[in-house]
C-alpha positions as CSV (number, residue, x, y, z in Angstrom):
1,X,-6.7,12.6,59.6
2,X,-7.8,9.1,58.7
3,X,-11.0,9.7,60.3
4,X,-12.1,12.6,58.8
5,X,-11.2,11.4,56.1
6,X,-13.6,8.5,55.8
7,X,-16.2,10.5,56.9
8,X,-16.2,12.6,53.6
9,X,-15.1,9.5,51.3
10,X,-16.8,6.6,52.9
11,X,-19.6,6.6,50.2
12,X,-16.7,7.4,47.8
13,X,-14.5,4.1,48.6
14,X,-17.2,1.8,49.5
15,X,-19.4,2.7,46.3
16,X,-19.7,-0.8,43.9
17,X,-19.0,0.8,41.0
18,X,-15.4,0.5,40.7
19,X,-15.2,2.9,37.8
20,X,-16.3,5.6,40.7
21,X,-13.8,4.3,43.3
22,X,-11.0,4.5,40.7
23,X,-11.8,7.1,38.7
24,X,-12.8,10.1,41.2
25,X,-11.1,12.9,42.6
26,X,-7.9,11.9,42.6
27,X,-6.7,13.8,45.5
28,X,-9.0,12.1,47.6
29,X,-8.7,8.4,46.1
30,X,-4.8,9.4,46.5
31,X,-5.2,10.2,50.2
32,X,-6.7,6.8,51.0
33,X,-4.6,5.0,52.7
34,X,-3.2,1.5,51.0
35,X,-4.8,-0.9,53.2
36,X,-8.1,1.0,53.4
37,X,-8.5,1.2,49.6
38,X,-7.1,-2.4,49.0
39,X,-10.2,-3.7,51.3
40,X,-12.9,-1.6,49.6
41,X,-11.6,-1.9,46.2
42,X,-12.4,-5.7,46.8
43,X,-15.5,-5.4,48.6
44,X,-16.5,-3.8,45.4
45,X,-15.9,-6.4,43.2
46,X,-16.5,-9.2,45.9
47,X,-19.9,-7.6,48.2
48,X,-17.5,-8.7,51.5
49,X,-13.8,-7.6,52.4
50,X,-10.6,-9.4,51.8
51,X,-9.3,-11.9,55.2
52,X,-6.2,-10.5,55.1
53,X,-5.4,-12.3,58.3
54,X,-5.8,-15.7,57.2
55,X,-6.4,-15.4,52.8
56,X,-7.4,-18.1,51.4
57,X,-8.6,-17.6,47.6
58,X,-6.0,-16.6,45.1
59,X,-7.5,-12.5,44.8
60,X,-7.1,-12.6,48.6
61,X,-3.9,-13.3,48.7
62,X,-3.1,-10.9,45.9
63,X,-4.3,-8.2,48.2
64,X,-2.1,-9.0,51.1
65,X,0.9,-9.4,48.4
66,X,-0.1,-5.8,47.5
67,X,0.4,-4.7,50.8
68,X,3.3,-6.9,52.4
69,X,5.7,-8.2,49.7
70,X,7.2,-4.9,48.2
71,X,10.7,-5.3,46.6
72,X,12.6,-3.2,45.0
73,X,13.3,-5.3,41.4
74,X,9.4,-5.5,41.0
75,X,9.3,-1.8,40.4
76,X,11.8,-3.0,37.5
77,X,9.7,-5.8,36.5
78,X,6.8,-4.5,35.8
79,X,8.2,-1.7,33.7
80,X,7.6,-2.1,30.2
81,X,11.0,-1.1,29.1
82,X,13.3,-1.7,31.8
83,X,11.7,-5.2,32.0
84,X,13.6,-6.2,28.9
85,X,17.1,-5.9,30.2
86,X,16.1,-7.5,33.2
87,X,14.6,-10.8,31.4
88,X,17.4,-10.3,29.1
89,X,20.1,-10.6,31.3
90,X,17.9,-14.0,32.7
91,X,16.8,-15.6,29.7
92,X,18.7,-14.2,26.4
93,X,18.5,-11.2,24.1
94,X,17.0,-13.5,21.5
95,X,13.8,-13.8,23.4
96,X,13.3,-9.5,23.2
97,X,10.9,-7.8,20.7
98,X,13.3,-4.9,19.6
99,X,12.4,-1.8,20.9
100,X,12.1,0.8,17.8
101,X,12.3,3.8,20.2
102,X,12.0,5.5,23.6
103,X,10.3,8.9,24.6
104,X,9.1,10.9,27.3
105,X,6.2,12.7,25.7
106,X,4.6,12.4,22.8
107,X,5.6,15.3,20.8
108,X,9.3,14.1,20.9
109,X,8.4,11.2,18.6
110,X,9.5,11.9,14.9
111,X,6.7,9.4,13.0
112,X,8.4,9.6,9.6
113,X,11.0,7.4,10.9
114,X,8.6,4.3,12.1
115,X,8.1,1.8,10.0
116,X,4.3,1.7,8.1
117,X,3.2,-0.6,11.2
118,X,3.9,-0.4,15.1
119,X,2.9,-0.2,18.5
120,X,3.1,2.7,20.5
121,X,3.0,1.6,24.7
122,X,3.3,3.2,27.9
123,X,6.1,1.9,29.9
124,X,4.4,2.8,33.6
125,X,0.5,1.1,33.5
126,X,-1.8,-1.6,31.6
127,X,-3.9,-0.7,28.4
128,X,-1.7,2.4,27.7
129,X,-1.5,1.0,24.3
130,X,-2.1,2.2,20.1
131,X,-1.6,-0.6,17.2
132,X,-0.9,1.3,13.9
133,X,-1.6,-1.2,11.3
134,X,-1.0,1.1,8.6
135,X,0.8,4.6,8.8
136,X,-1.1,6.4,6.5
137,X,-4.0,6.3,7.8
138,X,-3.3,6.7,11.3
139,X,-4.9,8.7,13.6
140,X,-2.6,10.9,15.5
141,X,-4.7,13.1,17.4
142,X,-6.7,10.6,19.0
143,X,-3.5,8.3,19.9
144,X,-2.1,11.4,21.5
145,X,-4.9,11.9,23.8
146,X,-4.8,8.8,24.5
147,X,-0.9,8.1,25.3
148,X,-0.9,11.9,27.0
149,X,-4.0,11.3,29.4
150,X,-2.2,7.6,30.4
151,X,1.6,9.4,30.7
152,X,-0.7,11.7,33.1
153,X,-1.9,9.2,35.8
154,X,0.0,7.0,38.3
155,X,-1.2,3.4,37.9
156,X,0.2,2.8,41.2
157,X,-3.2,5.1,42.7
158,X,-5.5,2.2,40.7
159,X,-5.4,-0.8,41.9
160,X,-3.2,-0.1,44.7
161,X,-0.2,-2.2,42.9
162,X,2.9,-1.3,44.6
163,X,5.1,-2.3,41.2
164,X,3.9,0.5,39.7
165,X,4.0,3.3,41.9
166,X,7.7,4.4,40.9
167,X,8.0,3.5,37.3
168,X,8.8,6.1,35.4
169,X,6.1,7.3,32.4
170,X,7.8,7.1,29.2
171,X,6.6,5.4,25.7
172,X,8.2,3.0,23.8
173,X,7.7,1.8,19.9
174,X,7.9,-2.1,18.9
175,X,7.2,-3.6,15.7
176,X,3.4,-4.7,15.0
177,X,3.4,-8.5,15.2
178,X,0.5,-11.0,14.3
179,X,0.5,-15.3,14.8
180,X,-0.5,-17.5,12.1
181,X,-4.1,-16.1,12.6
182,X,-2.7,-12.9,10.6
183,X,-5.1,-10.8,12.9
184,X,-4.0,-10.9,16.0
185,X,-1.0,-12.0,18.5
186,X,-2.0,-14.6,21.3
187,X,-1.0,-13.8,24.2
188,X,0.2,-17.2,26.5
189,X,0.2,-16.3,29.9
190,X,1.4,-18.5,32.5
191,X,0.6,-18.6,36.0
192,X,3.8,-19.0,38.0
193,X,4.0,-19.7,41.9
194,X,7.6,-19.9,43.3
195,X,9.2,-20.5,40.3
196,X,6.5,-23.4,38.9
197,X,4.4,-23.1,36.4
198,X,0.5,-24.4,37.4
199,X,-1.8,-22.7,34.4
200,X,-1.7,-21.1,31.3
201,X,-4.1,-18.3,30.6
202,X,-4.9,-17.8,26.4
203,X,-6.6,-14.1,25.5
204,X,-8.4,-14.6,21.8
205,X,-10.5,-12.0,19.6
206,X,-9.6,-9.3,21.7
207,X,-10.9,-6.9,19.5
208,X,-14.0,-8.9,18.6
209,X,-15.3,-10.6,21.3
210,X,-12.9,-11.3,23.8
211,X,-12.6,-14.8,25.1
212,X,-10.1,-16.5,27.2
213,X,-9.3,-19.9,27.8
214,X,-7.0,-22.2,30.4
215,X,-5.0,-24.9,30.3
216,X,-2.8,-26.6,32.6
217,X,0.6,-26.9,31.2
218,X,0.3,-30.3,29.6
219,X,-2.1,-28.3,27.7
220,X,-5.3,-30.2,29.0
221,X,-8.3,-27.4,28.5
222,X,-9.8,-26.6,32.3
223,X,-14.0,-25.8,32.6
224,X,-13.2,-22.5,34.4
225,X,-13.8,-18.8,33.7
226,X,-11.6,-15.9,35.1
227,X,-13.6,-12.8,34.4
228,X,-13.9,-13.6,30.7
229,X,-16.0,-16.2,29.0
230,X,-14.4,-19.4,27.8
231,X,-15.2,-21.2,24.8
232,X,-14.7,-25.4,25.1
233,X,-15.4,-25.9,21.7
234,X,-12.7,-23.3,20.2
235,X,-9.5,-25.9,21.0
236,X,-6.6,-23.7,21.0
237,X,-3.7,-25.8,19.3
238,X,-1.0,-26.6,22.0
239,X,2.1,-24.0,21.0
240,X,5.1,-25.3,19.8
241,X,8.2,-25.3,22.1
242,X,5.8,-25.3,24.8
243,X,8.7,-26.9,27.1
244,X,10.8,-24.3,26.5
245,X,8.0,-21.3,27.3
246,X,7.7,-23.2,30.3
247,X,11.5,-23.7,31.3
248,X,12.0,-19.6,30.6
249,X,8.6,-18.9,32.7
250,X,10.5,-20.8,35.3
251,X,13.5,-19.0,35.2
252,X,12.0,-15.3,35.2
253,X,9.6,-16.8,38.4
254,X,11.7,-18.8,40.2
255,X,11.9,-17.2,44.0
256,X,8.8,-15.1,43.9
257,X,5.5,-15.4,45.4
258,X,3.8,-15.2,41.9
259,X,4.5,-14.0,38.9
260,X,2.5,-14.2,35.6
261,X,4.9,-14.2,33.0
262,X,3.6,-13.6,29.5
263,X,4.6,-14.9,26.1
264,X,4.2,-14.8,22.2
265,X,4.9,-17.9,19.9
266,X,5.0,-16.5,16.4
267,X,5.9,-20.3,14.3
268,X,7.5,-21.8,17.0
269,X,9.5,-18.8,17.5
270,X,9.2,-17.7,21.6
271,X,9.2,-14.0,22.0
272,X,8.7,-12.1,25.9
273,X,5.4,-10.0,26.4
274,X,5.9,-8.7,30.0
275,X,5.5,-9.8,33.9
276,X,2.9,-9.2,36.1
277,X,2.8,-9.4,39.7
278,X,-0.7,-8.8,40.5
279,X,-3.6,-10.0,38.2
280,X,-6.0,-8.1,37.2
281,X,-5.7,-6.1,40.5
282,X,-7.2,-9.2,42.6
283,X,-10.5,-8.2,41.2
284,X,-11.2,-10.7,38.5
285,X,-13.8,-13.1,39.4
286,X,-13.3,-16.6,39.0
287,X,-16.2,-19.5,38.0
288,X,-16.8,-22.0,39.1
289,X,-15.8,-20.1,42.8
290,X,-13.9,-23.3,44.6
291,X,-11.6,-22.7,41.2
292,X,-10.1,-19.5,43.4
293,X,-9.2,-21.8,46.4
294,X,-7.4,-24.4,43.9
295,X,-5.3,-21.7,42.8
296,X,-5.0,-19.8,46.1
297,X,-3.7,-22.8,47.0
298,X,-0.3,-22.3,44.7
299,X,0.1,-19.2,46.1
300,X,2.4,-19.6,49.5
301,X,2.3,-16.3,51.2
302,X,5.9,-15.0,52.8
303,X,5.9,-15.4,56.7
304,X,7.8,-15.0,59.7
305,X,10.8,-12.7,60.5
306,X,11.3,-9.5,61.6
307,X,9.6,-6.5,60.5
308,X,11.3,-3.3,58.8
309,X,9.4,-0.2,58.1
310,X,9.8,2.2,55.1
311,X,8.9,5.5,54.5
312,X,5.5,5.0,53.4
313,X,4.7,3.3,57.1
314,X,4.9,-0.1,55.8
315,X,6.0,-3.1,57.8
316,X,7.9,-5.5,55.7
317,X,8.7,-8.9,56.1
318,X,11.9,-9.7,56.0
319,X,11.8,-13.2,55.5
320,X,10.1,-13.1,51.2
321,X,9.0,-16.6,51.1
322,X,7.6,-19.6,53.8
323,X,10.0,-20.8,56.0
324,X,13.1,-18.7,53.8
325,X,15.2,-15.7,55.3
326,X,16.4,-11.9,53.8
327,X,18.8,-12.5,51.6
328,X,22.1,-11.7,53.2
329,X,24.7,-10.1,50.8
330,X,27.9,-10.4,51.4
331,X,31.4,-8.6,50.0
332,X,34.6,-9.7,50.1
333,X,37.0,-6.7,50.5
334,X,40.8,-6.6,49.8
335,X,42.6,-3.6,50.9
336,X,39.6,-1.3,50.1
337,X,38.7,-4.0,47.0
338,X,35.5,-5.7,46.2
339,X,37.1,-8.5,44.7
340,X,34.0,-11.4,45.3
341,X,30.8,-11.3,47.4
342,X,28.7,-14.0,48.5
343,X,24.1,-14.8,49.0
344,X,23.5,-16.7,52.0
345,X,20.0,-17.5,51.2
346,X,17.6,-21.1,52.3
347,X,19.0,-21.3,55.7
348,X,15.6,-22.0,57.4
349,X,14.1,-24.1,54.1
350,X,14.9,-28.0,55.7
351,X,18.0,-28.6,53.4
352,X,20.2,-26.3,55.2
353,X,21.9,-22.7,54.7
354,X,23.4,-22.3,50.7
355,X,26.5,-19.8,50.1
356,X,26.7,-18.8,46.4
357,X,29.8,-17.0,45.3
358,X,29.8,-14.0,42.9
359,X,33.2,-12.3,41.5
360,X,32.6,-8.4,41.4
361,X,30.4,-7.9,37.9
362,X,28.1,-10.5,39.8
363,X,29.1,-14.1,37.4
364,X,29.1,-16.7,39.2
365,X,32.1,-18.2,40.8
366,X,33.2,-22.1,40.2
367,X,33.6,-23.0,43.6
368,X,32.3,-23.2,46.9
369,X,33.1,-22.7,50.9
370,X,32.1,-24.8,53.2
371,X,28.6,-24.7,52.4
372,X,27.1,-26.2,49.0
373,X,25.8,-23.2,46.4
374,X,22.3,-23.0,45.7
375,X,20.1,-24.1,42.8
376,X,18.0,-21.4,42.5
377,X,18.9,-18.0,40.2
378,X,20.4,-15.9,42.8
379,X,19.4,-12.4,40.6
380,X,21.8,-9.3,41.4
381,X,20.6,-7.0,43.9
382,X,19.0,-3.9,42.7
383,X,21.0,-1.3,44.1
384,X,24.9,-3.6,44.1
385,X,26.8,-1.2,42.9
386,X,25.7,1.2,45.7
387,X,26.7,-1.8,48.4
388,X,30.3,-2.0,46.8
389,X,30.6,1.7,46.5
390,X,29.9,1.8,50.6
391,X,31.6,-1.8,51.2
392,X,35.3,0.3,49.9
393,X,34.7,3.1,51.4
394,X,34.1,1.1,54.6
395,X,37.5,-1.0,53.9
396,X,39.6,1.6,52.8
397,X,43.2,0.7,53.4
398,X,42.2,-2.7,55.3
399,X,43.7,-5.8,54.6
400,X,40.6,-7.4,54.8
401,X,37.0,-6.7,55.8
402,X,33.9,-8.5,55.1
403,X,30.7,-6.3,54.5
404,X,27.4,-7.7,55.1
405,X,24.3,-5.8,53.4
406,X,20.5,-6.6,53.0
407,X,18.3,-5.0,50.5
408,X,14.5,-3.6,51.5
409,X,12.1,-1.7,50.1
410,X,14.4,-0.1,48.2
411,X,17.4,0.2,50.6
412,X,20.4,-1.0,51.6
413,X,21.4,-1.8,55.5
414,X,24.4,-3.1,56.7
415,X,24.7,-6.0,58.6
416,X,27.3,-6.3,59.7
417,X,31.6,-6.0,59.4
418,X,33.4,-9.7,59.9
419,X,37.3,-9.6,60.2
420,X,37.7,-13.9,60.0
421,X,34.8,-15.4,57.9
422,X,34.9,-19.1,59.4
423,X,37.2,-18.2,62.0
424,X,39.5,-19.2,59.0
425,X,39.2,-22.6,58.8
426,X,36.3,-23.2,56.4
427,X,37.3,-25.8,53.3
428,X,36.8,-24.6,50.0
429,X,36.0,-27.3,46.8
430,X,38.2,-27.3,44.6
431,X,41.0,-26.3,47.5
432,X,42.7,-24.2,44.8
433,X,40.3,-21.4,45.6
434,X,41.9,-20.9,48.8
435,X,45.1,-20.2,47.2
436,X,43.5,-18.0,44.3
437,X,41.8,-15.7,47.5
438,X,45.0,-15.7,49.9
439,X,46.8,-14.3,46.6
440,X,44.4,-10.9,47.0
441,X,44.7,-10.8,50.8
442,X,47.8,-8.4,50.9
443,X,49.1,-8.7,54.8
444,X,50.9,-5.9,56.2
445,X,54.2,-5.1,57.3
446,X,55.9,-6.7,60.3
């Protein structure tokens, strides 16, 4: 299949005009497989294909992430909508534009009840986008072809982003916001690798003449371009509460790869834009060129571990990060109960294994066993509710069963069923926990 299939789309994938790879017949672009496309898309950009075997520059390695690292909460994170619970629940509510409303096509919106200015997005993809500056005069026909041929196309089949592939296509109205410029919104995007912040990426005159400039995040300007031209003599003032844009980019990154987490500052005020995973596809060329090994360097590829493989013919890694292991959930079951869980996560990092403790709506639990609890954000598993739902049906009228789960691609395995964590004779700190668990562990009749 593969074969025959290159022989009626080689000139189709390996074509430099990426507007031709992209933008072709779609069943055939479709067909392509992932790895296939991902090399050609960035031989068409590049003139050479990506080492993914040993990656060195920062859009190398963004290819092999496309590829390799796929896990379930990025489909989440990258969706426009569902994005904003999810940095809610990490950051605070207070750091959400409000969402004015939420539709599946176009024709459902009711316009007479938006305010005079908004912004219409697309939840699913990048650029699906209309600012109405003034109601009157808007143009709906041309917004609806626009939104409609966007709610149309997978963004997933692109750029090969894996994020995206899943997300479902809805659109979503926010109010229309502008900086002190009263023109446009700065966008401060920050360049996050395993939860620390190394550069900060600032779009200007977007709809003029669209510049972009970097900074590191003491705000010192950098002599570099990233696809866009820079401009050394237009000094963007350093945003106030920078520290704190940084602190939340750190807590929305913190565990990942990479993520780009973007932000608004409207007087000091810090408002959430969106995360990205992958940008600009791995296709945006960077000048001077040793720039893309500096910041490849950030980037520390997940290694090691065995090797699962989905339903798309995928092997996964199961260890996300260097030197780190699968996160190993597990739940605490009282006569069919889930009545705590814990994360066994850093076992292989140098500083030994971590145990975190979570009671069953996932808060964090004052104590610890045995092992100390780990620094990092331990976030919720995507599909927990599902592992409780199969942990009690598991445990049903047990006295007590541990249930061990991982979470892959978008699944849940078990791991494994332990009758005596700690054969029983693991400490906990404060020692008053012990007491609090042996209260739920109901022992049978002699």
């Amino acid at each position: 299949m593969q074969g025959s299939l290159l022989k009626k789309g080689i000139r189709y994938v390996t074509d430099k005009n990426y507007r031709f790879l992209v933008n072709g017949r779609h069943g055939m672009r479709n067909s392509i497989p992932d790895d296939l496309y991902v090399k050609h898309l960035y031989k068409a950009y590049f003139g050479k294909e990506p080492d993914l075997e040993n990656p060195q520059t920062f859009n190398e390695k963004l290819q092999w992430l496309k590829l390799y690292d796929r896990r379930p909460e990025y489909t989440i994170m990258v969706d426009k909508y569902a994005a904003k619970k999810w940095v809610a629940d990490r950051i605070g509510e207070e750091y959400i534009i409000p969402t004015i409303g939420v539709w599946n096509h176009f024709d459902e919106i009711d316009f007479d009840k938006l305010p005079d200015q908004f912004v219409l997005k697309c939840t699913h993809d990048s650029g699906g986008i209309v600012i109405v500056k003034d109601r009157s005069k808007f143009d709906r026909r041309s917004a609806k072809r626009k939104i409609e041929r966007c709610l149309r196309r997978n963004y997933f089949y692109i750029g090969r982003e894996w994020p995206y592939k899943n997300v479902p296509p809805r659109i979503i109205a926010e109010p229309y916001l502008t900086d002190e410029s009263g023109e446009e919104l700065k966008d401060y995007k920050i360049f996050n690798f395993d939860g620390q912040p190394k550069m900060i990426q600032v779009d200007y005159g977007r709809f003029t003449e669209h510049k972009r400039n970097l900074y590191t995040t003491d705000w010192k300007y950098i002599e570099a371009v990233i696809k866009f031209p820079t401009d050394s003599s237009h000094q963007i003032p350093r945003p106030q509460s920078l520290e704190k844009m940084l602190e939340l980019a750190h807590k929305l990154s913190d565990g990942y790869p990479h993520v780009r987490t973007d932000f608004y500052n409207i007087d000091g005020r810090i408002l959430f834009g969106e995360l990205t995973l992958c940008h600009g596809a791995g296709t945006e060329k960077f000048d001077p060129p040793e720039f893309a090994l500096t910041v490849g360097k950030w980037l520390q590829l997940p290694s090691g571990g065995g090797v699962l493989t989905t339903d798309d013919g995928i092997a996964l890694y199961c260890r996300f990060k260097e030197n780190d292991d699968l996160p190993d959930y597990k739940l605490m079951c009282f006569n069919g109960e889930v009545k705590c869980g814990f994360v066994c996560s850093e076992r292989n990092t140098g500083t030994g294994l971590k145990v975190t403790f979570f009671d069953r709506d996932w808060n964090e639990m004052p104590f610890e066993r045995h092992y100390p609890k780990s620094k990092r954000y331990m976030p919720k598993p995507v599909h927990y509710e599902k592992m409780v739902m199969l942990a009690e049906c598991l445990t049903k009228d047990l006295p007590f069963v541990r249930v061990d789960f991982f979470e892959v691609a978008g699944k849940v395995y078990v791991g494994e069923l332990t009758l005596y964590p700690g054969c029983g004779i693991e400490e906990f700190t404060p020692p008053e926990w012990d007491t609090v668990l042996g209260s739920w562990l109901n022992l049978p009749n002699h």
